[in-house]
FIVEX-636685 format. One line per field, with one value per residue: x, y, z of N, C-alpha, C in turn; residue number from 1. Coordinates in nm, 3 decimals. Layout:
BEGIN
n_east <- c(X,...) .
n_north <- c(Y,...) .
n_up <- c(Z,...) .
ca_east <- c(X,...) .
ca_north <- c(Y,...) .
ca_up <- c(Z,...) .
c_east <- c(X,...) .
c_north <- c(Y,...) .
c_up <- c(Z,...) .
nr <- c(NUM,...) .
This chain:
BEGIN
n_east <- c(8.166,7.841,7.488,7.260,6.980,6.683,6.572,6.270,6.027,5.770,5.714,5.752,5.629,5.337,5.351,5.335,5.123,4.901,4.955,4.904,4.615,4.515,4.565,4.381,4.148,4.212,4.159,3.911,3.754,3.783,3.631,3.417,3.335,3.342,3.109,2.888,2.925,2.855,2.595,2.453,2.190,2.072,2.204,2.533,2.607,2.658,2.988,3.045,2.969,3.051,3.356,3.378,3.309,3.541,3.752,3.669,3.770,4.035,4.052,3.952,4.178,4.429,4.367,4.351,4.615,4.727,4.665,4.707,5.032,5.074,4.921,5.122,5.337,5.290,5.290,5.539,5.683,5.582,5.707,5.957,6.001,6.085,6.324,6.671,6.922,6.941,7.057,7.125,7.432,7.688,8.000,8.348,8.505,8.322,7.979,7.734,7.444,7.205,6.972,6.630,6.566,6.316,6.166,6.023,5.688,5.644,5.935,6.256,6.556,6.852,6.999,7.343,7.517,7.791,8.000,8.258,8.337,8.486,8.377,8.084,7.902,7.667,7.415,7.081,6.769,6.456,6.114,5.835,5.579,5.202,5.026,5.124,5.115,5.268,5.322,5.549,5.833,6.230,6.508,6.837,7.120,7.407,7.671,8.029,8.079,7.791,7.597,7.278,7.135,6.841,6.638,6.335,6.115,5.980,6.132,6.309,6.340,6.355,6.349,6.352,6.462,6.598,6.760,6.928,7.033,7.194,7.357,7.525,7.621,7.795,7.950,8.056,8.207,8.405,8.559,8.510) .
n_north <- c(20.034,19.892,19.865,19.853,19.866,20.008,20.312,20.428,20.529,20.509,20.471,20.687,20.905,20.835,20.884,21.119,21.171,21.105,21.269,21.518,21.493,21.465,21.731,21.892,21.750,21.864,22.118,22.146,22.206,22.493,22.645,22.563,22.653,22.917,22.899,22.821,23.049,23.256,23.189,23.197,23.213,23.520,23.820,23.917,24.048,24.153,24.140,23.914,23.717,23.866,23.832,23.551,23.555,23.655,23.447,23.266,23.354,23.356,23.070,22.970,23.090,22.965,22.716,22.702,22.783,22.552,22.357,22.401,22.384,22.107,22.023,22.143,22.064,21.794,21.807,21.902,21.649,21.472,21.576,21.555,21.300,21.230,21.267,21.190,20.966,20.872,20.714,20.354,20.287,20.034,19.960,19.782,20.058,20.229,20.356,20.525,20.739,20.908,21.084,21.268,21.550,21.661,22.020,22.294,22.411,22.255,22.195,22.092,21.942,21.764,21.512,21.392,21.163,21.084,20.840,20.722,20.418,20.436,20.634,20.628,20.579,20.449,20.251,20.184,20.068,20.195,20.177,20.338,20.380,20.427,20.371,20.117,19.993,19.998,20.269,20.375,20.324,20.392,20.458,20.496,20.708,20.763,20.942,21.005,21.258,21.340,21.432,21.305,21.124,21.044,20.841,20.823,20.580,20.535,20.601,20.370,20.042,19.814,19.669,19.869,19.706,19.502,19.657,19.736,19.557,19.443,19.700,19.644,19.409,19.436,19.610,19.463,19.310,19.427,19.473,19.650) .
n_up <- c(26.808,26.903,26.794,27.038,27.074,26.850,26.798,26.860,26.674,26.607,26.908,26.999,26.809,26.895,27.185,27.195,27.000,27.222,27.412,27.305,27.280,27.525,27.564,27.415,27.578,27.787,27.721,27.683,27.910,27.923,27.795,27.807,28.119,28.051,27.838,28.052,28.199,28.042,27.956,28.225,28.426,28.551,28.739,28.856,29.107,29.377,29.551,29.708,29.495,29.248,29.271,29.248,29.013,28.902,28.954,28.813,28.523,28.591,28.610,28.348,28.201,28.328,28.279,27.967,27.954,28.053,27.916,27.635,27.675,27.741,27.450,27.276,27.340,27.280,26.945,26.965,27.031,26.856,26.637,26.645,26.635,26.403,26.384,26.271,26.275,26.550,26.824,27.022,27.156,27.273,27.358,27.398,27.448,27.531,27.599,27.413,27.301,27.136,27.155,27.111,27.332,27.510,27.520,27.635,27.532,27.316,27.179,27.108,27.117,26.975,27.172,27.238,27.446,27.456,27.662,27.824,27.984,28.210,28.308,28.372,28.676,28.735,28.585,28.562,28.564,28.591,28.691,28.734,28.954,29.042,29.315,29.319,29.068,28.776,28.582,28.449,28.250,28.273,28.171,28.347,28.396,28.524,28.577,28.681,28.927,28.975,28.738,28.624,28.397,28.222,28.044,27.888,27.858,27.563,27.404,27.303,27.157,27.192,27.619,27.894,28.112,27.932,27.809,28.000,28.132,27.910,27.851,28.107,28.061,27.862,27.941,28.108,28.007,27.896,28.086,28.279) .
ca_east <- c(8.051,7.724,7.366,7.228,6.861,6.707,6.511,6.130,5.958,5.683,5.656,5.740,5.500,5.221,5.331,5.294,4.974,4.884,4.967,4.779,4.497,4.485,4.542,4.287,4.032,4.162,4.100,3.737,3.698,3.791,3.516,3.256,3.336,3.295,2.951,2.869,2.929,2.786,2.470,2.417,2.099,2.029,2.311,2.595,2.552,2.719,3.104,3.139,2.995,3.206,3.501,3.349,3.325,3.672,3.824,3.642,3.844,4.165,4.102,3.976,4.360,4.510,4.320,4.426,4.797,4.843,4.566,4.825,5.136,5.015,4.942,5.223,5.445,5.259,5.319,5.685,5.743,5.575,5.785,6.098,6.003,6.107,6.493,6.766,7.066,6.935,7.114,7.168,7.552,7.753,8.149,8.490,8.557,8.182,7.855,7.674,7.319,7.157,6.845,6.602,6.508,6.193,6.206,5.904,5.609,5.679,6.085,6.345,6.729,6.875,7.140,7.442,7.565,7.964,8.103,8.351,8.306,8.533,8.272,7.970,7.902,7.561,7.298,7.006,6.628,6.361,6.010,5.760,5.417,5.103,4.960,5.200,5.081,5.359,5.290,5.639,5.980,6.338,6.686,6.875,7.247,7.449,7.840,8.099,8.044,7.660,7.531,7.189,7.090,6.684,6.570,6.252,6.115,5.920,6.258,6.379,6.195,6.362,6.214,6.444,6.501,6.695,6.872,7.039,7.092,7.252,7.464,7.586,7.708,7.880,8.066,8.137,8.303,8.529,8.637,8.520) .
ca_north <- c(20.018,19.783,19.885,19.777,19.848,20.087,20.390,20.380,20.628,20.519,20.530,20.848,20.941,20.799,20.972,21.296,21.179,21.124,21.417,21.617,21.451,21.467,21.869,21.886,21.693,21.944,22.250,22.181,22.264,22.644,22.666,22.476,22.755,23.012,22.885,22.814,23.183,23.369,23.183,23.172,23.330,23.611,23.935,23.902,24.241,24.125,24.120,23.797,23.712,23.929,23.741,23.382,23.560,23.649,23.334,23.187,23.395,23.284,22.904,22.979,23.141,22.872,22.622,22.755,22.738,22.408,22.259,22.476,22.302,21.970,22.042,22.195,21.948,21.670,21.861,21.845,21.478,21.401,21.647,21.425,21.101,21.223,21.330,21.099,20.950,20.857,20.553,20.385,20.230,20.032,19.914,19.773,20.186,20.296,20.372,20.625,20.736,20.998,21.101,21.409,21.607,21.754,22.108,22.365,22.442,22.170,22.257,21.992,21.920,21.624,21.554,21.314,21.136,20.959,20.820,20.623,20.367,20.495,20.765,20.585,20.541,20.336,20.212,20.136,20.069,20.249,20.231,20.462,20.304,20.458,20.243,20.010,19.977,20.048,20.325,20.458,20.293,20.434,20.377,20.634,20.669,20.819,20.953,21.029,21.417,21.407,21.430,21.187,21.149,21.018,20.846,20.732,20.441,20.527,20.621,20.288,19.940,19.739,19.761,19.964,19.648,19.469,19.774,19.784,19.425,19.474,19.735,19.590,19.287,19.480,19.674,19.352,19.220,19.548,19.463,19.806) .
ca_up <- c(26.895,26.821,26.818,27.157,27.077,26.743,26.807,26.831,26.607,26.602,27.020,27.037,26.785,27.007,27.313,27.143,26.985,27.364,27.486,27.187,27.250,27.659,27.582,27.363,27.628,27.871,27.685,27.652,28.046,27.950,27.667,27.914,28.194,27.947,27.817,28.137,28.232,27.966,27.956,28.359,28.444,28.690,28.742,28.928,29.142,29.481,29.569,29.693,29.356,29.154,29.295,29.207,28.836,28.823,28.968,28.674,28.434,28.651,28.595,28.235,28.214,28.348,28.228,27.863,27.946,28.039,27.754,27.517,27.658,27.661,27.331,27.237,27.333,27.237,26.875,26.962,27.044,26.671,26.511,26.712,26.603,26.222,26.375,26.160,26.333,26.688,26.825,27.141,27.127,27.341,27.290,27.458,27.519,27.668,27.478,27.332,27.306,27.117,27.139,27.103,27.456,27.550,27.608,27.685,27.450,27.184,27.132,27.138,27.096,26.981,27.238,27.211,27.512,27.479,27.815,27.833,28.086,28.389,28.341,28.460,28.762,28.750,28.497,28.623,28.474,28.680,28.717,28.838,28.948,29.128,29.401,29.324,28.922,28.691,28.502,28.334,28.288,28.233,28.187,28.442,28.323,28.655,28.548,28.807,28.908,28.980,28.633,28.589,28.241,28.221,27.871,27.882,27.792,27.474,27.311,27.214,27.081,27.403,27.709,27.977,28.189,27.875,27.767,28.082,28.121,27.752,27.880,28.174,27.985,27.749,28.040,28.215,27.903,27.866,28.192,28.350) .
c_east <- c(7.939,7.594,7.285,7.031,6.840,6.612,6.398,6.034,5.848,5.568,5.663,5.621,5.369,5.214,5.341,5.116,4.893,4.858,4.840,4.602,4.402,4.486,4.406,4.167,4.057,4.143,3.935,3.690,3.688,3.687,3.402,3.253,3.279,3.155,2.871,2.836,2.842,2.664,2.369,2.264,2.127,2.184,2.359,2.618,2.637,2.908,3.173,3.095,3.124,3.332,3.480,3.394,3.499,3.766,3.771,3.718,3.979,4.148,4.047,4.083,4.433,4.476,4.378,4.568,4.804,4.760,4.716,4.940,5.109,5.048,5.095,5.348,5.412,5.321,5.487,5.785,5.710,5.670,5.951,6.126,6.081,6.260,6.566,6.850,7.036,7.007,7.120,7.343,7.653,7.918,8.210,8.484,8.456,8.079,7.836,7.534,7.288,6.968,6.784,6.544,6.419,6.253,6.028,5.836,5.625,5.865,6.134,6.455,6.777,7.013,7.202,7.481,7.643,8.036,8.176,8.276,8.360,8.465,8.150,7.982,7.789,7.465,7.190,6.841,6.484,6.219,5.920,5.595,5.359,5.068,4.990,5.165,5.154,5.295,5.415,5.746,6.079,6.419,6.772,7.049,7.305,7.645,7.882,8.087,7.907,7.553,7.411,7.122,6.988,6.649,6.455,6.195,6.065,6.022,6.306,6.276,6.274,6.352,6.344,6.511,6.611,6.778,6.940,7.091,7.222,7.399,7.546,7.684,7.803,7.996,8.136,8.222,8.418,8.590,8.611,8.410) .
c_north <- c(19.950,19.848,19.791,19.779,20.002,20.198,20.413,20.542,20.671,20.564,20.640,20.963,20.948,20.835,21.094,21.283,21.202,21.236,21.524,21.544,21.459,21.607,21.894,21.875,21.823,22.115,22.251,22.198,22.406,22.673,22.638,22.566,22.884,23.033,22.919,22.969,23.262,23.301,23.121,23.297,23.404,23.744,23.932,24.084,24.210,24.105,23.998,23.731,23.767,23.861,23.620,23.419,23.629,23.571,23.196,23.229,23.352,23.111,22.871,22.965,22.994,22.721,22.569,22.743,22.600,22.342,22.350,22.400,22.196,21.963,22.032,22.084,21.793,21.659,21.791,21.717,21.433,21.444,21.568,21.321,21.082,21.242,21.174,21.074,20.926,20.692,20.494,20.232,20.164,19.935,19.883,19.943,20.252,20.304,20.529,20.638,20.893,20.999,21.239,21.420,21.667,21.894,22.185,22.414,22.383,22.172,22.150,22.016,21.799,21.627,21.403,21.333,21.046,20.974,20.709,20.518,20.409,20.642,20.749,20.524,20.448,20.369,20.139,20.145,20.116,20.237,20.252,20.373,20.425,20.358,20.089,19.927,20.055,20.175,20.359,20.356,20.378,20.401,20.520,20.604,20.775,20.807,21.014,21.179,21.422,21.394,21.269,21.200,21.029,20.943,20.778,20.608,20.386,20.572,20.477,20.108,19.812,19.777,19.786,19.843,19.566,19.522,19.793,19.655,19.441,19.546,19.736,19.470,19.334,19.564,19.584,19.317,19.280,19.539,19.601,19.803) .
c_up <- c(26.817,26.857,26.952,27.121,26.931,26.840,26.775,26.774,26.639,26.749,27.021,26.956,26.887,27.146,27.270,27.156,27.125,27.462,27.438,27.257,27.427,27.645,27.536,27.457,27.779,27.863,27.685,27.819,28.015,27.853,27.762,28.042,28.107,27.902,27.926,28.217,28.184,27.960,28.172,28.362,28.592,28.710,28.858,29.049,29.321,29.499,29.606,29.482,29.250,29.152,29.258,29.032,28.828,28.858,28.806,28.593,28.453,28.596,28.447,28.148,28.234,28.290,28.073,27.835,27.947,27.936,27.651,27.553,27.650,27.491,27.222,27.214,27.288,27.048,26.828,26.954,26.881,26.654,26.574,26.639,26.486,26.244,26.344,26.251,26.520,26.718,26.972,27.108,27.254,27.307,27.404,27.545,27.571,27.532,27.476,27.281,27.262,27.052,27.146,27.254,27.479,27.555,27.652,27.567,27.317,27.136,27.158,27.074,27.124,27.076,27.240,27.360,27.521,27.599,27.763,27.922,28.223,28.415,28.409,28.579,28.792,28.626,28.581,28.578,28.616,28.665,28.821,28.782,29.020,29.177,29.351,29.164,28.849,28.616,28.406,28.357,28.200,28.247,28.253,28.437,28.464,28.611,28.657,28.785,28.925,28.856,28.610,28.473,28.273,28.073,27.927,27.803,27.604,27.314,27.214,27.201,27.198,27.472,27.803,28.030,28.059,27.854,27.873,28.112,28.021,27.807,27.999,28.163,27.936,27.800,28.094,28.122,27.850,27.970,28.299,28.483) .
nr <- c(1,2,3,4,5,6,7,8,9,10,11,12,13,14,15,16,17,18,19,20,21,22,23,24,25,26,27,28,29,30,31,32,33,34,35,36,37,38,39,40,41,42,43,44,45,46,47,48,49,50,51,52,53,54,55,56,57,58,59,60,61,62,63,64,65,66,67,68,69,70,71,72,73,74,75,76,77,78,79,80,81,82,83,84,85,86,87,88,89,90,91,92,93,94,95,96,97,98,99,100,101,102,103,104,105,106,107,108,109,110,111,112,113,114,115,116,117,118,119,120,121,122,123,124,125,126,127,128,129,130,131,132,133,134,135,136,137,138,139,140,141,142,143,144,145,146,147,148,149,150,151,152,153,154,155,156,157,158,159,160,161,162,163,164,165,166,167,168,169,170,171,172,173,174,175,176) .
């Protein structure tokens, strides 16, 4: 099998950094409620009050969680970028692609994916806009049985739409 495209470090770094850095901007809402709270003048002495002050503590709470995952995972994608042996591969007998997986609160697992070719059922390069302005692309790998395997785009140093070009050639030329 031949190297179809290398593995981008350095993006994936930078969508961590990203991340870290969007948690970060949204932890400082639960600090600015907080202030906000404790230096409010006048005594909360009423019930609907009371309930305003402990929906504040609720979106404090929650506020806190997701600034922490953000975080967290932004954390995780650096600590990715440094994993050895990622590749994306395609051959005569099918390709091969390993890469590391997100999981929850910074965690990941490098995972290895070998199909053959009479295993895939479609390759296909995806992106996802807002109001019709790209924002993300991916390469969406579809094997017979259901299974849709996702890489995003910040994984590898070609851009989704070649990498599938790439490995469409390389299927056509195996005859599959």
């Amino acid at each position: 099998m031949q190297d179809m495209t290398t593995y981008a470090p350095i993006r994936v770094a930078l969508a961590g950094i990203r991340r870290i850095v969007f948690g970060l901007l949204l932890g400082i809402i639960p600090f600015a409620l907080i202030y906000v709270l404790a230096n409010s003048s006048g005594s909360l002495t009423s019930d609907a009050e009371g309930m305003q002050r402990w929906w504040v503590f609720v979106l404090v709470g929650v506020f806190t969680l997701v600034s922490l995952s953000f975080v967290l995972g932004g954390v995780g994608r650096v600590i990715s970028a440094f994993v050895r042996g990622c590749y994306f591969r395609a051959g005569a007998e099918g390709m091969a692609i390993r890469v590391p997986e997100q999981g929850w609160f910074g965690r990941f697992k490098v995972m290895e994916y070998p199909y053959k070719w009479e295993e895939v059922e479609r390759i296909m390069n995806i992106t996802r806009s807002v109001n019709f302005i790209p924002i993300a692309s991916e390469l969406n790998i579809r094997v017979y049985g259901g299974k849709e395997i996702t890489i995003e785009r910040y994984y590898f140093s070609s851009s989704a739409k070649k990498l599938c070009a790439d490995f469409l050639a390389v299927r056509a030329r195996a005859g599959k």
